[in-house]
C-alpha positions in Angstrom: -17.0 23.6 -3.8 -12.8 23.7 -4.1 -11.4 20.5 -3.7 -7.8 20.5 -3.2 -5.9 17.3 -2.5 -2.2 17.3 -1.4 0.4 14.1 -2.1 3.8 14.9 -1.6 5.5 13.5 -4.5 3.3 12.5 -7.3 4.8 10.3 -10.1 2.9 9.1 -13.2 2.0 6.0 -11.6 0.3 8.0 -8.9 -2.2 9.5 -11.3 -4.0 6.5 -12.9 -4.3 5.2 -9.2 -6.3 6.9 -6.4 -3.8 10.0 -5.9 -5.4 11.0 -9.1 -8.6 9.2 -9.6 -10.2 10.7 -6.5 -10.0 14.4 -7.2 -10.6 13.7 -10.6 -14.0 12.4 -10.3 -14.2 14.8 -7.4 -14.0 17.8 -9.8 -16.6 16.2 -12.5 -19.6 17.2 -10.5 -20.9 20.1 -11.5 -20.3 23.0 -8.9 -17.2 21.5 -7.8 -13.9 21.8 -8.6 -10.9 19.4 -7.9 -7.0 20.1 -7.9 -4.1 18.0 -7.1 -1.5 19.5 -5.4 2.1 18.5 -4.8 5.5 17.9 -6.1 5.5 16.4 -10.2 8.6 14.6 -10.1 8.5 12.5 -13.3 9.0 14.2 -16.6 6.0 12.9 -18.4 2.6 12.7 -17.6 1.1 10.6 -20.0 -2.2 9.6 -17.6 -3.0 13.6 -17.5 -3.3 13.4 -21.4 -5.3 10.3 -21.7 -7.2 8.9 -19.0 -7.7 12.1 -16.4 -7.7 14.5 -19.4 -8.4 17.6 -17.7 -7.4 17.4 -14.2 -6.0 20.4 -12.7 -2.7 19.7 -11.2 -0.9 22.6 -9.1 3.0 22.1 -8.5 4.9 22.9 -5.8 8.2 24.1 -6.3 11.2 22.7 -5.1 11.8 25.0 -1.3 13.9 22.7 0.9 12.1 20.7 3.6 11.5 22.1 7.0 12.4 19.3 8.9 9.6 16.7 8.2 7.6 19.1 6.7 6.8 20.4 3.1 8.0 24.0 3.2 6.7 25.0 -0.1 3.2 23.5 1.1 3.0 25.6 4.2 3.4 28.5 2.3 0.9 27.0 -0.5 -1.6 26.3 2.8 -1.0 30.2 4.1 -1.9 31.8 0.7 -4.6 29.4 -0.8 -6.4 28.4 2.3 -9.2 30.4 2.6 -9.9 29.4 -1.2 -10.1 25.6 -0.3 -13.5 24.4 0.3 -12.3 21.4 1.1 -8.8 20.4 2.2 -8.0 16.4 1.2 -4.9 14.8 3.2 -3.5 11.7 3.6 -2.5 9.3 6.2 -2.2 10.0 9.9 1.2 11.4 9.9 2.9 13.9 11.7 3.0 15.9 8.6 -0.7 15.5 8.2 -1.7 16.7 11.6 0.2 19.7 11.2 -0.9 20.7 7.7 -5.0 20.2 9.0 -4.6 22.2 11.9 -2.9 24.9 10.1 -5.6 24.8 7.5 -8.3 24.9 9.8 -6.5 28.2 11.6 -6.4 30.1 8.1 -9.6 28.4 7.1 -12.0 27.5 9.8 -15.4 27.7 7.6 -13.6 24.8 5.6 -13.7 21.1 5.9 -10.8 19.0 6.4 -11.0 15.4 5.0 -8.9 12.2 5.5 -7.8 9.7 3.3 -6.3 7.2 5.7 -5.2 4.6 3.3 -3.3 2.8 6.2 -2.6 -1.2 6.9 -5.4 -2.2 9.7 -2.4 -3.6 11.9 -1.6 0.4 12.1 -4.5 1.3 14.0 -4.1 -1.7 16.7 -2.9 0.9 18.7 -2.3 4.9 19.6 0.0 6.7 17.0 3.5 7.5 18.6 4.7 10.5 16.3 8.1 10.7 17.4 11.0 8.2 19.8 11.8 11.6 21.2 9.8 11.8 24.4 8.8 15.8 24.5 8.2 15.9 20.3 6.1 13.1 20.8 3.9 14.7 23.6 4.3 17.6 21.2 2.7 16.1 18.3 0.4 14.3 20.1 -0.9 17.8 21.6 -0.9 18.4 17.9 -2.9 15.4 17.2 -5.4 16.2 19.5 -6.2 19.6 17.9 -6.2 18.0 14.5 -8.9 15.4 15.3 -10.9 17.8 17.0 -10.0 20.2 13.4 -11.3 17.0 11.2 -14.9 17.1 9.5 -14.2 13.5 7.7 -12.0 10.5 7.3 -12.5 7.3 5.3 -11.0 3.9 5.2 -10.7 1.4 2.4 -12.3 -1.8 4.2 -14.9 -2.3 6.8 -12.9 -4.2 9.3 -11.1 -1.0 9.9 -14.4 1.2 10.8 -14.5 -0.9 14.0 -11.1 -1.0 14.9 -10.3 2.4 14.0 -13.6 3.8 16.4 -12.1 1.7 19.1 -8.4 3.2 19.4 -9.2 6.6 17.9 -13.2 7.0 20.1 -12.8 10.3 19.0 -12.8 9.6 15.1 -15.8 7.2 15.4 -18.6 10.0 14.5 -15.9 10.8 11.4 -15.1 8.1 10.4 -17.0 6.9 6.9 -16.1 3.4 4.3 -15.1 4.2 0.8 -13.4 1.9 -0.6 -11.2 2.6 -3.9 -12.7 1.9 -7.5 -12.0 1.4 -10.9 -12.0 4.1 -13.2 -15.5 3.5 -14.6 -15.9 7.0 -16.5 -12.9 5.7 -18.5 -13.2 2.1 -19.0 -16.6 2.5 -20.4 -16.1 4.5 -23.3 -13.0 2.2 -24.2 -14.4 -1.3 -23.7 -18.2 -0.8 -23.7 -18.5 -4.6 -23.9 -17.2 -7.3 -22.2 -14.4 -9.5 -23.9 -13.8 -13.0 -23.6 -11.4 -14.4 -21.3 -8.3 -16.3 -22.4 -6.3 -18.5 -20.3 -3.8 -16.6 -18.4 -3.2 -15.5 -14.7 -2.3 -12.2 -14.1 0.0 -10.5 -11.6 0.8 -6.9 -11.3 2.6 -5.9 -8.9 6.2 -4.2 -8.3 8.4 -7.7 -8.4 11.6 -7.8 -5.4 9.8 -5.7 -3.5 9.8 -7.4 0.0 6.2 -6.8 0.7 4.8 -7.7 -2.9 6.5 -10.9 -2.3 6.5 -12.1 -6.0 9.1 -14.7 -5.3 6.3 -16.5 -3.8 5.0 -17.3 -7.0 8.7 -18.6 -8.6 8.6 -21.0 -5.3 5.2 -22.4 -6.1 5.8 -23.5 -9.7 6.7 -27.1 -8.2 3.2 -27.4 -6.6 1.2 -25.8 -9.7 -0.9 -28.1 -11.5 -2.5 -26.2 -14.5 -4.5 -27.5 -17.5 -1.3 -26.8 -20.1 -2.9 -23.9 -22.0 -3.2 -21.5 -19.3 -0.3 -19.2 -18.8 1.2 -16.8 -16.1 1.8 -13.1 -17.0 3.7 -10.8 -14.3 3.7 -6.9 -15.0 5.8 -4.7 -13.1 9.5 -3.1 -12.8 11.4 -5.1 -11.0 14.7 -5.5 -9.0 18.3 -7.5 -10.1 17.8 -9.7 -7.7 14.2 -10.6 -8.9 15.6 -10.9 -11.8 18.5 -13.3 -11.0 15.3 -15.2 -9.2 12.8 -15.3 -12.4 15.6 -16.7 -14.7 16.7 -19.3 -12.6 13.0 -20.7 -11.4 12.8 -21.0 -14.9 15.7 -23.0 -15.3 15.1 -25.2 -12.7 11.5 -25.3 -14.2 11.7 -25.8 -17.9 8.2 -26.9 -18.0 6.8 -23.6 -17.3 8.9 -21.7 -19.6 7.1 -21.3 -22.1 3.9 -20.3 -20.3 5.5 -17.5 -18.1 6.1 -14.1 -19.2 7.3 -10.9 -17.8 6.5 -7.7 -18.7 8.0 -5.7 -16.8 7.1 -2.2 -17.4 3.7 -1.4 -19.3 3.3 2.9 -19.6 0.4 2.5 -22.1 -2.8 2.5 -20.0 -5.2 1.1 -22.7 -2.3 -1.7 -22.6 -2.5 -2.7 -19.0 -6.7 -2.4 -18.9 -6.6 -4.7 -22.4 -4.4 -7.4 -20.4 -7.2 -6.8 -17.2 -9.9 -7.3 -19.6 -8.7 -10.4 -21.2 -7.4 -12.2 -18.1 -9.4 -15.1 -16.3 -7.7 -14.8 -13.1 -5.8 -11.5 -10.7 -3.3 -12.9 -8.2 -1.3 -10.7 -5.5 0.9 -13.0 -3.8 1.7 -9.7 -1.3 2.5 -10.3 2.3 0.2 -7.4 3.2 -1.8 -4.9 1.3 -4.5 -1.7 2.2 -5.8 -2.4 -0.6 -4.8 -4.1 -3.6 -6.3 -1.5 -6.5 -4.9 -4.6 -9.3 -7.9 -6.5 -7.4 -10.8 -4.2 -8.7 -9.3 -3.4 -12.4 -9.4 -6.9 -12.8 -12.7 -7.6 -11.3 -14.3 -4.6 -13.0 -13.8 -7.0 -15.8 -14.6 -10.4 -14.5 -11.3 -12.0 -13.3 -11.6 -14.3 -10.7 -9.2 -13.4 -7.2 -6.3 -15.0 -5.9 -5.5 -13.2 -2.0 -5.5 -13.8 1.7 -7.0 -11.9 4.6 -3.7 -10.1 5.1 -5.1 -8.4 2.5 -7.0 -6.2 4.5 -9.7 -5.3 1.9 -9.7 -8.6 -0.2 -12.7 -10.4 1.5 -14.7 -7.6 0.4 -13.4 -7.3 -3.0 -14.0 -11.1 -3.5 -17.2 -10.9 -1.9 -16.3 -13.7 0.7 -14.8 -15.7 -1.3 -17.9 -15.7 -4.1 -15.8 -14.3 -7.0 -12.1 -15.6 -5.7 -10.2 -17.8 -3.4 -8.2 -17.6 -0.2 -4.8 -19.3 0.4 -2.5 -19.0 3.5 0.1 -16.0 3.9 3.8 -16.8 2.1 2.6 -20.7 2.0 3.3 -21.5 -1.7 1.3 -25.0 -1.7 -1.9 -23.1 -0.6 -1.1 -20.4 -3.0 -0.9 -23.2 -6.0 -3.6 -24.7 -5.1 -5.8 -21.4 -4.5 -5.0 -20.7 -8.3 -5.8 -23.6 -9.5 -9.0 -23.0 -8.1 -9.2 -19.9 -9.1 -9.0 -21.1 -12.7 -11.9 -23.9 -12.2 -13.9 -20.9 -11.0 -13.1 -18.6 -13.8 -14.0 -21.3 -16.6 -17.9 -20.4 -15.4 -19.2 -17.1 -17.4 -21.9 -17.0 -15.1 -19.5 -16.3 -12.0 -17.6 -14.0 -14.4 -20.5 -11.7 -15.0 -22.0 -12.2 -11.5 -18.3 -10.4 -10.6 -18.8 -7.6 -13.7 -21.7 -6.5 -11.6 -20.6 -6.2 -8.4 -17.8 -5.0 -9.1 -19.8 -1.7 -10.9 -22.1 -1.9 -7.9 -19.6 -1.3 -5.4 -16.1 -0.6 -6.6 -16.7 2.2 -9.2 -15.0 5.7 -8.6 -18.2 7.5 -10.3 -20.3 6.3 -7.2 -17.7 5.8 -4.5 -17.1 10.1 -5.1 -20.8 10.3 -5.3 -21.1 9.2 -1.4 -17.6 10.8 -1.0 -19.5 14.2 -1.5 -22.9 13.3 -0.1 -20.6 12.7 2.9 -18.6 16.0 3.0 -22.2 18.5 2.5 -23.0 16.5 5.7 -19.7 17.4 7.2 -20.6 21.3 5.8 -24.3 21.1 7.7 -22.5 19.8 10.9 -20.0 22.3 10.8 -22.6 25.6 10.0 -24.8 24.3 12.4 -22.0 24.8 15.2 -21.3 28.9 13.6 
């Protein structure tokens, strides 16, 4: 089977994270094949060296747009179609429905699949493609032939299976959980045995960026009470302003300036799992989140969770609250006091290898691709049994 998945723009970041990890583990079953298509717009790829050694990337070259569409992809879909087994998108997009139906015209023995990696809140309601009332009815005559086109689709939490089968009916037969993972294959040849935690609280994250919300953090230092060896360590690039922000919560907060540090840009993956293997506790102090992939590196290790049900995937990553805690949206006394918790909780190694488990159990890309193909030779029968 030919697995090709298609993201636009694909940076370095991208590969180490499910852009990558899925067709990757994808490709190492045996009688399938993975590639990731799209435009490489960084100049290094150190993750296709190291940690998804052997991925087969194919790149796009750089043919002007065609209004909100990928022209060099269109002719990439006209050539290669018919060789795709399986064609991987993602999002429900306008650009989306029109690349699956095109496939499935040049390639109707194929099988389109899904990724919808979308916000819950998205689905509360009907897509509207376009503010322009004939594209919209346009697209959405485009819509309907791609849903009819679609063999699978998956969401990252369960919450949206419901929802999702209410406002899309049509998707509901479709429509499949699989959440994203840690990179298992990986992570057990490099730490083959737990480590012991040390007493630090780690956030990564992209710091400024409005939705990440990191300032929420610099506004709860007043409310943190914290035994005084534990420490704070933020990873990410970040903006001026955050910046500006970070230097003068520090200021105002001499107390805690010793025990806060910033790293703000780790490109050394080994690194940034060493700092996940080590910590005692994760934190995202995000408004919102699909997912929250920093949640299940760090819990592949044992880290206790810091989140909110905003988070539309964190109850199930912290198990109801059994391997983390839950604090109140952008409130920064709940959010000191859920890390403080979170800290009490992480002092029990019982709890923290209670979490290594389940974490393996249910949030480990070796398995999660496992029922990912299970789930498309279903889609295959389905669709031979309509020939």
């Amino acid at each position: 089977m030919r697995f090709h998945s298609y993201f636009t723009k694909v940076s370095n970041v991208h590969i180490s994270k499910d852009v990558g990890l899925l067709p990757w583990h994808i490709g190492q079953a045996e009688a399938w094949a993975s590639s990731l298509v799209g435009h490489f717009v960084d100049e290094a790829y150190p993750s296709l060296e190291g940690e998804l050694d052997g991925l087969e990337v194919r790149r796009l070259d750089d043919a002007p747009d065609l209004a909100y569409l990928d022209r060099s992809f269109l002719r990439y879909l006209r050539e290669e179609a018919i060789h795709i087994d399986v064609l991987q998108l993602w999002h429900l997009g306008r650009d989306s429905i029109v690349y699956g139906t095109l496939y499935k015209r040049y390639n109707p023995k194929g099988l389109l699949y899904l990724k919808l990696d979308a916000y819950n809140t998205q689905f509360e309601e009907r897509k509207r493609y376009s503010m322009n009332l004939a594209k919209n009815m346009f697209l959405k005559w485009v819509e309907t032939r791609f849903l009819e086109a679609l063999d699978l689709a998956s969401v990252e939490n369960r919450a949206a299976l419901s929802l999702i089968s209410n406002t899309y009916p049509e998707l509901a037969s479709k429509l499949v959980y699989a959440p994203n993972g840690a990179n298992d294959s990986f992570l057990s040849q490099h730490f083959p045995e737990p480590e012991a935690a040390k007493p630090f609280l780690l956030c990564v994250s992209r710091p400024g960026s409005q939705e990440k919300n990191c300032e929420l953090l610099l506004r709860s230092l007043p409310h943190l009470r914290l035994a005084s060896q534990y420490r704070i360590v933020l990873v990410g690039p970040g903006t001026e302003a955050f910046r500006l922000a970070w230097a003068e919560a520090l200021l105002s907060h001499p107390e805690w300036r010793d025990r806060m540090e910033w790293k703000e840009e780790i490109t050394d993956r080994l690194e940034l799992y060493r700092l996940y293997s080590q910590a005692s506790v994760c934190f995202l102090p995000s408004r919102v989140e699909s997912f929250g992939i920093a949640y299940v590196e760090a819990l592949y290790f044992g880290a206790m969770l810091v989140g909110h049900r905003g988070m539309f995937a964190y109850p199930e990553l912290c198990d109801q609250g059994a391997y983390g805690t839950f604090y109140d949206d952008n409130d920064e006394a709940s959010f000191a006091k859920a890390l403080e918790e979170a800290v009490e909780m992480s002092e029990r190694q019982e709890l923290r290898e209670a979490a290594r488990k389940y974490a393996r159990k249910h949030f480990a890309w070796s398995s999660i691709s496992d029922e990912i193909r299970m789930h498309l030779l279903e889609a295959k029968a389905r669709l031979e049994s309509k020939a």
